[in-house]
N, C-alpha and C positions, 0 to 999 in steps of 0.2 A: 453494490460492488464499486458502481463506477466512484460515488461519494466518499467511499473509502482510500480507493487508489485516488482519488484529487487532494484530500486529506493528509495521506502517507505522501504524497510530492510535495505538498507545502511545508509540512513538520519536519521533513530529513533535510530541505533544500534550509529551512531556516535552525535547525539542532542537529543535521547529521554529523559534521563536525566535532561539535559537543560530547555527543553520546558514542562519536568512537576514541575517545582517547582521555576521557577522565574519567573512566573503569571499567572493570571486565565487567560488572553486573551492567553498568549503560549499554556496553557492545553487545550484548547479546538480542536487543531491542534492531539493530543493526548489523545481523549476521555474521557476531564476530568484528567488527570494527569494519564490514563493507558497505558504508550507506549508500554510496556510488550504485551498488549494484541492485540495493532493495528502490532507490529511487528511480532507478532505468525501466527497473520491471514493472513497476506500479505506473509509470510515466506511458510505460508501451502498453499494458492492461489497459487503460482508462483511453487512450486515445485507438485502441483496436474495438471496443465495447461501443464508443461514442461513431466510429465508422458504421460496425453492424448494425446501431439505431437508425442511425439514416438512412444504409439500405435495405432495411428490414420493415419503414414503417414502425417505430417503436417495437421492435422485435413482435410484431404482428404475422407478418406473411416471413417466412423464410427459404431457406435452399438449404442444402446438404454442406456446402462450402461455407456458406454463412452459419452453420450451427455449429460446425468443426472450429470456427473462428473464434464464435462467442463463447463454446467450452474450453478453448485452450485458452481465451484470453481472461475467463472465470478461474481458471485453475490458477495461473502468471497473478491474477490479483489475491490470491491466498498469502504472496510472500510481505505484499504492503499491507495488508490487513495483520496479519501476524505479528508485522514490525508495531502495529497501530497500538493492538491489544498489550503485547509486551511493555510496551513504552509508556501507557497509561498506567500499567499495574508497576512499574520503576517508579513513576512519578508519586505514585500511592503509595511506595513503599518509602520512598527519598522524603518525601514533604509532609505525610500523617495526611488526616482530613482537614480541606481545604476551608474551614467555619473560624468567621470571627468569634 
């Protein structure tokens, strides 16, 4: 999850733009034309997951607050994985297969 929300931060901060305003099929990779907000969530996902690592011991040992954490912060990285999967299958749709 964490590879994914790092992933969904770098693709929206470098095509979020793009993919909200040259069509409704890109927007939809972008909840609707909000990359803003799929980049915020995936940004706070990946840096709340990289917290509970370090005080978890690689989520070895944990606490009741710490599991609460890493499931709300696993759920929050559903919307950048989403945007990830969407955006690949646009790209597959927009460009054919990628074969010289």
């Amino acid at each position: 999850m964490m590879a994914a929300d790092l992933a969904a931060v770098i693709w929206l901060y470098t095509f979020g733009a793009w993919l909200d305003h040259d069509s409704k099929l890109t927007a939809t990779a972008t909840l609707g034309g909000h990359h803003y907000i799929v980049l915020t969530a995936a940004a706070t996902a990946f840096l709340i997951l990289a917290t509970v690592a370090i005080l978890t011991d690689g989520f070895t040992r944990t606490t009741r607050p710490l599991t609460i954490a890493k499931t709300a912060a696993c759920i929050l990285s559903l919307t950048g994985l989403a945007a990830l999967l969407l955006a690949a299958l646009i790209g597959r749709l927009l460009f054919g297969p990628l074969r010289p």
